[in-house]
Every structure is written in structure tokens, then in C-alpha cells.
N, C-alpha and C positions, 0 to 999 in steps of 0.2 A: 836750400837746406837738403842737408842728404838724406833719404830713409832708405832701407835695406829692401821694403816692397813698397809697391802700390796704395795697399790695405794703412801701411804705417800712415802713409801722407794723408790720406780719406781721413782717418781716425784725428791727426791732429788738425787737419785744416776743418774738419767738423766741431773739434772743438775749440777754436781759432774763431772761427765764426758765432758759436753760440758767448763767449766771451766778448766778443764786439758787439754782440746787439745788448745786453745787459752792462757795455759801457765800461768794461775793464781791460779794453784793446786801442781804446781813443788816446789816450797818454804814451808819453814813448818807456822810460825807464821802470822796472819790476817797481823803484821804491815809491815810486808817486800812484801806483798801480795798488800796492798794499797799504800806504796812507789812505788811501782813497778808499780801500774796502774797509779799512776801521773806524773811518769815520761815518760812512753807513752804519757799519755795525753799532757804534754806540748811538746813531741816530735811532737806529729802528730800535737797540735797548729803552731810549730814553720815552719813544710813544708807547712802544711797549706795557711798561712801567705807567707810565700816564693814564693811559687807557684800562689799565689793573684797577688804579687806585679808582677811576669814574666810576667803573664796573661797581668795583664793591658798594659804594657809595648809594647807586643807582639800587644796588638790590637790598642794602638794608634800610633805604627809603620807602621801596615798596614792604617790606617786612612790615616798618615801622605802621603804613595806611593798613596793611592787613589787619595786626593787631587792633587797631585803631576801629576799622569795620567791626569788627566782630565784635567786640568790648559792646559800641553801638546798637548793634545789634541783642546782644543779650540784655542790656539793659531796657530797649524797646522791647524786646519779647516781655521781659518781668514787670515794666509798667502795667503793659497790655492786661500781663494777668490780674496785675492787681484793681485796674481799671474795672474787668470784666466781675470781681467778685464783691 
């Protein structure tokens, strides 16, 4: 492959190489290259997305214990006092 300097070849076989270790230099033709990267793409969409919905999940479970302590707890406090009077 022709380049006009030195610096051009470096620059593309630098990134020539960071493309082959990330696995986008193993196939021969561009189109099995960009199948390939879209179907990552919507892979990593789809955990993405998966992961979102756990998260939310996850944190208004603990919401739900928080309120739940508390509630518990105000109402042991109000016992208490009624207990103690």
C-alpha cells in the first residue's frame, strides 16, 4: 500500500492493529466487518437496556424496604411512648 511518508504508514498500521485486537480485522470483506459491528451494537443495546430495567427495579425495591423501615420504626417509636405513659 502506497503512503506519501513514513508517519502515514505508522498511523495506519497503528490503527490496523488496534482494529485487529478488538476483532474488526479477522474477516476479510468491509461488509461482514460492519454486520459484525451492528450486531455488537445491538447486542451491547440489548444488555444495556436489560441492565436499565434490573437497575430501576433494584432501586425501587430498596425504596420500597426504606419506606417500609421507617413506617416500622415510627410506629415502634409511638408504641414505646404509649407503652411508657
Amino acid at each position: 500500500m502506497p503512503f506519501a511518508d513514513e508517519e502515514q504508514r505508522r498511523e495506519y498500521m497503528r490503527d490496523y492493529h488496534a482494529e485487529f485486537r478488538v476483532g474488526l480485522r479477522r474477516t476479510g470483506t468491509p461488509a461482514e466487518v460492519e454486520r459484525q459491528m451492528d450486531e455488537r451494537r445491538l447486542e451491547r443495546e440489548a444488555y444495556l437496556r436489560a441492565w436499565a430495567a434490573a437497575n430501576r427495579e433494584r432501586r425501587s425495591a430498596a425504596r420500597r424496604e426504606q419506606r417500609r423501615e421507617a413506617r416500622r420504626q415510627a410506629v415502634a417509636a409511638a408504641l414505646g411512648k404509649l407503652s411508657k405513659s
